[in-house]
RONUDREN-197181 format. One record per residue (C-alpha): residue in one letter; x, y, z. Coordinates in steps of 0.001 Angstrom, whole numbers, plus 500000, padded with zeros to 6 digits. Example, Ala and Ser with C-alpha at 12.3 -4.5 7.8 and 13.67 -1.06 7.14 Angstrom:
! RONUDREN-197181
a512300495500507800 s513670498940507140 
//
This chain:
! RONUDREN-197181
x456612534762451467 x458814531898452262 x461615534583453636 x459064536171455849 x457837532813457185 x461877531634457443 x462252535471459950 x458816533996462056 x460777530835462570 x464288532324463613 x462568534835465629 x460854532454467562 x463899530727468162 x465660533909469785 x462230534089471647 x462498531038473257 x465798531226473513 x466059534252475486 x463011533210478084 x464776529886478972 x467638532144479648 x465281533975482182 x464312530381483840 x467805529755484297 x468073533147485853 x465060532789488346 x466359529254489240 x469485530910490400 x467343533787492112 x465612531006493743 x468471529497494784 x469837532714496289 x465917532908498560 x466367529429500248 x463331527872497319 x465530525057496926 x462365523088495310 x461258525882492744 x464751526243491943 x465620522598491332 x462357522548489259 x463184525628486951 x466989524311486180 x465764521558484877 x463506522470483070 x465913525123481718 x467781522000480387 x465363519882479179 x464984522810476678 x467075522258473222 x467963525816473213 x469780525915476341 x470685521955476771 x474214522710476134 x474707526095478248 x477255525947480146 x475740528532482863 x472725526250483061 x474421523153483703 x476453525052486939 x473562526493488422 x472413523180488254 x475111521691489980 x474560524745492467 x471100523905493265 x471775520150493775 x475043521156495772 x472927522727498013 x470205520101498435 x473508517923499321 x474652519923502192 x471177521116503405 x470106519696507471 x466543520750506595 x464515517334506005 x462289518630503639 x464836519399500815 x467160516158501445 x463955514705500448 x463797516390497097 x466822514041495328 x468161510830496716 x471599511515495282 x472187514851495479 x475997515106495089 x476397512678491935 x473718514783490176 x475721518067491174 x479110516563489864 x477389515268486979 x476021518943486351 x479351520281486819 x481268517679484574 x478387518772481558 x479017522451482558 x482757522116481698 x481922520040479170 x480027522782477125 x482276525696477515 x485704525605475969 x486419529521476417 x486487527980480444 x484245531172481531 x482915529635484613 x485598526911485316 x487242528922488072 x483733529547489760 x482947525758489362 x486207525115490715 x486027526935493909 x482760525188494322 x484183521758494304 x487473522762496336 x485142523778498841 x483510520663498912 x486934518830498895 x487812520462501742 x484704519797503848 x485299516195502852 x488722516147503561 x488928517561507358 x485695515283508014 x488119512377506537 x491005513733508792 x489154513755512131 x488279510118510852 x491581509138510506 x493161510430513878 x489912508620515330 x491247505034514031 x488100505386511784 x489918503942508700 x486938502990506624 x485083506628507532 x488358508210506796 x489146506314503361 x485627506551502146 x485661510240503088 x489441511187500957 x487855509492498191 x484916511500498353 x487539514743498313 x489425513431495418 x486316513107493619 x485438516463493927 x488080517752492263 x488185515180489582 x485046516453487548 x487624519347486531 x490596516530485359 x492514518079488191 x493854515002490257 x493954515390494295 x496744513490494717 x496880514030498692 x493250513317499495 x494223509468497498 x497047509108498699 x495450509214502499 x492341507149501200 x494839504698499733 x496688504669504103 x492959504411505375 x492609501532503088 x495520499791503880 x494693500773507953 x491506499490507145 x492638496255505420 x490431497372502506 x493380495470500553 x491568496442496429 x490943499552497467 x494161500644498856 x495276498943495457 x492815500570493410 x494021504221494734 x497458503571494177 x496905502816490526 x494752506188490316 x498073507587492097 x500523506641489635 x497967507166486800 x497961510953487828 x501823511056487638 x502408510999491675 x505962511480492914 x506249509749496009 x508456506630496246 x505990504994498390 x503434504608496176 x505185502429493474 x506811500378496412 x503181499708498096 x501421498702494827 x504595496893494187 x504029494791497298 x500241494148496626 x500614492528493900 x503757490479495182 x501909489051497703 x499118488382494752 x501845486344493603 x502230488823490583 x505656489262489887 x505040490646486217 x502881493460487839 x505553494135490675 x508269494415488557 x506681496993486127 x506021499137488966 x509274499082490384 x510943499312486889 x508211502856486799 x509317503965490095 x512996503894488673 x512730505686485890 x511500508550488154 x513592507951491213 x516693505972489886 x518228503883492011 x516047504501494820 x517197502483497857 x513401502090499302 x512821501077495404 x515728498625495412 x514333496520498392 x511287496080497026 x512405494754494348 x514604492284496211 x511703491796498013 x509667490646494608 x513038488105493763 x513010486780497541 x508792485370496858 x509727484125493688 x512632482429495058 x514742484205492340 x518419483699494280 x520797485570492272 x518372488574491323 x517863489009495098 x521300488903495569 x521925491232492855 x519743493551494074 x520185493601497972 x524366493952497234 x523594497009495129 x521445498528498049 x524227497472500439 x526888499594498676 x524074502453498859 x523239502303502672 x525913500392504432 x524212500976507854 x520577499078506649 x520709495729509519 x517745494798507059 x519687494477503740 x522336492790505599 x519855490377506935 x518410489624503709 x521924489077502118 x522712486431504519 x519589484721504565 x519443484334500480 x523062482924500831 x522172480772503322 x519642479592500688 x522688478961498176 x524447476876501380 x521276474475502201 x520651473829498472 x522605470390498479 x522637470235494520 x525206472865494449 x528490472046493961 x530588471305497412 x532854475109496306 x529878477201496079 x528093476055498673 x531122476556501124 x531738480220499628 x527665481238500272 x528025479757504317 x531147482003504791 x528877485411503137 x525883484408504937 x527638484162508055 x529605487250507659 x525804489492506381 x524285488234509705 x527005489264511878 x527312492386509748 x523505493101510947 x523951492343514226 x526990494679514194 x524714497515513193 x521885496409515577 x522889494258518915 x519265493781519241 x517947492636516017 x516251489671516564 x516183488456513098 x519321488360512545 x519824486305515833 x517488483582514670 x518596483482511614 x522468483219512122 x521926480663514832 x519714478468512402 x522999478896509761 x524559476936512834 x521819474741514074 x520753473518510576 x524627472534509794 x525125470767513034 x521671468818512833 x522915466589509396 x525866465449511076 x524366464388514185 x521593462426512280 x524953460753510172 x526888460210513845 x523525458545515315 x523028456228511948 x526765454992512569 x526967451313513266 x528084450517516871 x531161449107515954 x532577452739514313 x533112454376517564 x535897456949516411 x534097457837513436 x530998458666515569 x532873460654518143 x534211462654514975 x531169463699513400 x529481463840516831 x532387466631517602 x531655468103514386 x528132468476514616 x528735469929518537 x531359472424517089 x527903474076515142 x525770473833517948 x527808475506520496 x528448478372517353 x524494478710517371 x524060478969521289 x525250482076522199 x523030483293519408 x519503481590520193 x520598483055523971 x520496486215522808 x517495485667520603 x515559484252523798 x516723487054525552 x515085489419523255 x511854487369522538 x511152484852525862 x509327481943525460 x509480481472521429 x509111477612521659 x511211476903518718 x513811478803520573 x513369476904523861 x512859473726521601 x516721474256519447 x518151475508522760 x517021471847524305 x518142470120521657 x521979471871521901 x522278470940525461 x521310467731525439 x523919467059522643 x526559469056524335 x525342466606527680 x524708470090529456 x522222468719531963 x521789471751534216 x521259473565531610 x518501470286530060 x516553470834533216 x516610475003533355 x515522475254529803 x512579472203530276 x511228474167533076 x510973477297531100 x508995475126528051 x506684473920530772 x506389477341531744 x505744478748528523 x503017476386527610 x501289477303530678 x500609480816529611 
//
């Protein structure tokens, strides 16, 4: 008796089994005949039932039904969920979830690639529009389609992370770029970018662990290299900076930039009065020569224009306070350091000429250029350059 009760209860089972089987099937036919609301209400029903609340057929037809309620224009079936696309890529991620064998991945898959695509070219016509925030929240959107089947979408995230940063959606651009190197991405750019958030978080620790990540894919990558120079310069790390920026020197001896950067962190070395009188003489000579190496390999560099002509300015401006705190009665001495402090100041004029030339009306430019003519006693000059300051601060 019990066996014949124990065949009652297993045939039931199949019973029920098989007719939520049939629900699932007339959801999809309803699907297929435009009943979006007798559809969505058969699927789930089909899945509140234990003996099909782990098919995996179930589950996609589910994320079918509510894929279609996201995309419909008809008012009356928006209105049946008010999140239609996480419920579909929640249905999908369960469908995937319950079948191993992968039967219906590839069907699943061309579902959400199609949806990944409609988000990306809606995300593309945002970009080219200047629409950054449309655009980035529109690649994320397209990268999250795809990620319900573990298959990153590197491109849409790496174009949400450039809307972000277009956008100056700083922790998002941030937040992509650590999805980005989570999923293994190549590009150089991306380790160098998140790099440079956090240095300007003032996270060195961070930086340098990207960079040092970067490397190990792309060794001695010159991009790579100055961003890590770039992490020593905040920090005010001298002789990493220099360590670094040398090495990309010997790598691309036509970069103005690395040049630049050279002279500038020797020029630290030269202004730092504790060092000794021998070092400090040896970094003026290699800043001096890394600016006029950059302006050798761009004439129009501006940078490198201020910054060799403050090399000058800020070694002639010293000895002219010394000369002017000279007693009357030490005459030669003053006219030595005064001739001294003149010999840097004309070295720095040609320079800030050139620098105005390139950038007019920069008032620390017209400002140092006053100040070198009136203690070289030019005084055509003097009255040219303070009618071009009055001028400036007109506009």
């Amino acid at each position: 008796m019990k066996k014949i009760a124990l065949l009652f209860v297993l045939a039931m089972a199949v019973t029920l089994g098989f007719a939520q089987k049939n629900v699932r099937q007339t959801a999809s036919n309803l699907l297929k005949d435009g009943k979006v609301d007798k559809a969505l209400e058969a699927i789930n029903q089909c899945i509140q039932d234990p003996s099909t609340a782990q098919d995996p057929k179930a589950w996609m037809i589910r994320g079918n039904v509510y894929m279609e309620i996201a995309n419909s224009k008809d008012a009356a079936v928006q209105a049946l969920d008010k999140n239609p696309m996480q419920n579909a890529m929640d249905s999908y991620k369960k469908a995937i979830e319950f079948d191993p064998k992968k039967d219906y991945f590839d069907e699943i898959y061309a579902k959400l690639n199609t949806e990944r695509n409609k988000f990306f070219d809606v995300a593309a016509d945002n970009f080219n529009k200047k629409n950054y925030t449309d655009a980035m929240n529109n690649f994320e959107k397209a990268a999250q389609a795809l990620s319900v089947t573990n298959i990153p979408d590197t491109a849409s995230l790496f174009y949400a992370a450039a809307s972000a940063s277009m956008a100056e959606r700083r922790d998002k651009a941030k937040e992509f770029y650590i999805e980005l190197i989570k999923a293994n991405a190549k590009s150089v750019a991306i380790y160098s970018s998140l790099a440079d958030f956090y240095r300007q978080e003032k996270d060195s620790s961070n930086a340098l662990k990207v960079i040092r990540a970067g490397k190990k894919m792309h060794a001695n990558n010159l991009q790579l290299v100055i961003a890590e120079a770039n992490v020593y310069n905040s920090f005010n790390d001298v002789p990493k900076a220099l360590e670094t920026l040398n090495l990309a020197a010997k790598k691309d001896t036509a970069n103005y930039f690395v040049f630049n950067a050279i002279g500038a962190n020797y020029q630290k070395i030269y202004e730092d009065t504790t060092k000794n009188e021998t070092m400090r003489n040896d970094a003026y000579a290699r800043s001096e020569s890394a600016y006029k190496n950059a302006i050798r390999l761009k004439n129009t560099f501006y940078d490198a224009y201020i910054n060799i002509s403050s090399l000058y300015f800020n070694s002639a401006v010293p000895l002219s306070l010394k000369a002017n705190g000279l007693p009357l009665e030490q005459k030669d001495l003053y006219e030595k350091v005064i001739a001294q402090a003149n010999k840097y100041y004309s070295m720095a004029l040609p320079y800030l000429k050139k620098a105005d030339e390139l950038q007019p009306n920069d008032m620390n430019t017209l400002n140092s250029l006053r100040q070198i003519y009136t203690s070289l006693g030019d005084k055509e000059n003097i009255k040219l350059i303070q009618e071009k300051i009055m001028q400036a601060r007109k506009k």
